[in-house]
Short mmCIF file of the C-alpha atoms (twelve columns), coordinates in Angstrom:
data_MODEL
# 
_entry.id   MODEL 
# 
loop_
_atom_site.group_PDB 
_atom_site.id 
_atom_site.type_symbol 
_atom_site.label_atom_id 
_atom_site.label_alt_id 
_atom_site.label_comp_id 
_atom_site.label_asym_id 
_atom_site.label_seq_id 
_atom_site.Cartn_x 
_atom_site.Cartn_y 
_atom_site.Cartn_z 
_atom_site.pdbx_PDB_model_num 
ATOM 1  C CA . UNK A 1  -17.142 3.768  21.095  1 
ATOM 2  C CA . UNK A 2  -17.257 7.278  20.370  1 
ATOM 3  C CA . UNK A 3  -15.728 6.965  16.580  1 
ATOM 4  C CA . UNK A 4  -18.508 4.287  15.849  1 
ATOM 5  C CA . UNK A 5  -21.265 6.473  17.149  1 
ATOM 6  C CA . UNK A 6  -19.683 9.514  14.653  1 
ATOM 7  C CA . UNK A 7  -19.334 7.076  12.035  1 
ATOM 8  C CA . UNK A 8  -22.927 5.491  12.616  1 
ATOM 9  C CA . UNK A 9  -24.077 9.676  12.345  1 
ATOM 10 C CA . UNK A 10 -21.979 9.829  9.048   1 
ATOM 11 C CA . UNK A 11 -19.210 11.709 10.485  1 
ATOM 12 C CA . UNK A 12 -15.759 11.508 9.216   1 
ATOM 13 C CA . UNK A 13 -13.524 9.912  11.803  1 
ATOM 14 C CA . UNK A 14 -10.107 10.745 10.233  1 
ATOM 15 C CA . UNK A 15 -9.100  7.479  11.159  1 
ATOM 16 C CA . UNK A 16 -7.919  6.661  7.192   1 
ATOM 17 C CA . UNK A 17 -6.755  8.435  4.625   1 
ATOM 18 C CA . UNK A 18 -9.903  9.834  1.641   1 
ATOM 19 C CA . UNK A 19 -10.521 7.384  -0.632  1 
ATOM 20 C CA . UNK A 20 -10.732 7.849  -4.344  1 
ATOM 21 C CA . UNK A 21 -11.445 5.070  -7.404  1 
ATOM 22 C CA . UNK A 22 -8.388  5.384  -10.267 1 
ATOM 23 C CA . UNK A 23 -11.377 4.058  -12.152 1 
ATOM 24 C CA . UNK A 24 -14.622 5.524  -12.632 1 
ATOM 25 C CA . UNK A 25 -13.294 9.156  -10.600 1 
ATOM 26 C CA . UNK A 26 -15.390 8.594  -7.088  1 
ATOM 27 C CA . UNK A 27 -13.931 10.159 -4.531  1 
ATOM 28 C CA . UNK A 28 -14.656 10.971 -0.979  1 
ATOM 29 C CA . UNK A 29 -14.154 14.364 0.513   1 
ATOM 30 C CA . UNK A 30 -15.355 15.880 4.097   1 
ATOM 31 C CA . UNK A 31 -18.224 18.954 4.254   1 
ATOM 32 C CA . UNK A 32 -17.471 21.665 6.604   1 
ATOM 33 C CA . UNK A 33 -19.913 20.292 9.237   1 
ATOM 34 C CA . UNK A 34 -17.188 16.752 8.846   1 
ATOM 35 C CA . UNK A 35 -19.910 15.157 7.121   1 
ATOM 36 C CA . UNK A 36 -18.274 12.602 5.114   1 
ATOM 37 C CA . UNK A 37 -19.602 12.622 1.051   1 
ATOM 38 C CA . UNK A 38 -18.990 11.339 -2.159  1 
ATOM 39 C CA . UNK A 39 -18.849 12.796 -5.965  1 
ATOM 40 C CA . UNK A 40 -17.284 12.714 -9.515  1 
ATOM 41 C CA . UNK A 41 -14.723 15.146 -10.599 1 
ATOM 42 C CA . UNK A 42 -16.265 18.342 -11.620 1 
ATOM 43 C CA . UNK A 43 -19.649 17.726 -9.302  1 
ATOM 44 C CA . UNK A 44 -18.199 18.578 -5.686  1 
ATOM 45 C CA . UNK A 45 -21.087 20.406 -4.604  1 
ATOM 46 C CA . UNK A 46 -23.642 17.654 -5.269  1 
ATOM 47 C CA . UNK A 47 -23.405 14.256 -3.249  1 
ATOM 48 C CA . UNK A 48 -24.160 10.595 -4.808  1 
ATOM 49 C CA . UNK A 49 -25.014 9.177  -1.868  1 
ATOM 50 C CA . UNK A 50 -22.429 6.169  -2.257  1 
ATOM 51 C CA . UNK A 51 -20.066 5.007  0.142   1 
ATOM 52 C CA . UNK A 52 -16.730 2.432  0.372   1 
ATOM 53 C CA . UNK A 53 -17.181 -0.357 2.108   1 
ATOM 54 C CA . UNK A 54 -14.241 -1.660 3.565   1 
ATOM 55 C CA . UNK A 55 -13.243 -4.738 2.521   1 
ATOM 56 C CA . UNK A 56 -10.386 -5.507 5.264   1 
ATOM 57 C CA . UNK A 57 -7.709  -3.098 6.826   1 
ATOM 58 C CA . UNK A 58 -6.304  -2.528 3.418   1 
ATOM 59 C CA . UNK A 59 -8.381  -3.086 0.605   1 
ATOM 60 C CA . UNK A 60 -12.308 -0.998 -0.309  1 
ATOM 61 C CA . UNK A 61 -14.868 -1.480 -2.764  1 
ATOM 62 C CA . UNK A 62 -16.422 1.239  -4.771  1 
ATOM 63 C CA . UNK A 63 -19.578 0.788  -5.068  1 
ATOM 64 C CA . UNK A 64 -20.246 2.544  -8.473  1 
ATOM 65 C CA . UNK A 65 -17.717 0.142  -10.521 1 
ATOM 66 C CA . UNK A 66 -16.897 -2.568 -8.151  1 
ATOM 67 C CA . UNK A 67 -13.169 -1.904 -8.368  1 
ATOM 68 C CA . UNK A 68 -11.020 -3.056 -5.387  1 
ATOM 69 C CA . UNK A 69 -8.829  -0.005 -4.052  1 
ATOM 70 C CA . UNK A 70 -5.853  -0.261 -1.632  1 
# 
């Protein structure tokens, strides 16, 4: 219950490994307050606002290009 309520604030929860798209460059990363953000090589300090969305245990979908990642 805890992890939801940290992921619900926009927390990282550790609980999987930081995702990154081998097509269009989005990739996650954690703030030092374990806020979890997004952003394109070369623009770390400014986030998109985009997030994953977990498709099943193994598989996401970026939500910039639509590409499946596992």
């Amino acid at each position: 219950m805890l992890q939801k309520h940290a992921a619900a604030l926009g927390l990282f929860t550790k609980e999987r490994d930081l995702l990154r798209c081998p097509h269009c460059g989005l990739q996650e990363d954690v703030d030092v307050t374990g806020r979890l953000l997004t952003y394109f090589k070369g623009r770390r300090q400014k986030d998109t606002g985009l997030r994953f969305r977990r498709l099943n245990q193994q598989a996401w979908f970026c939500p910039r290009c639509q590409a499946k990642i596992h």
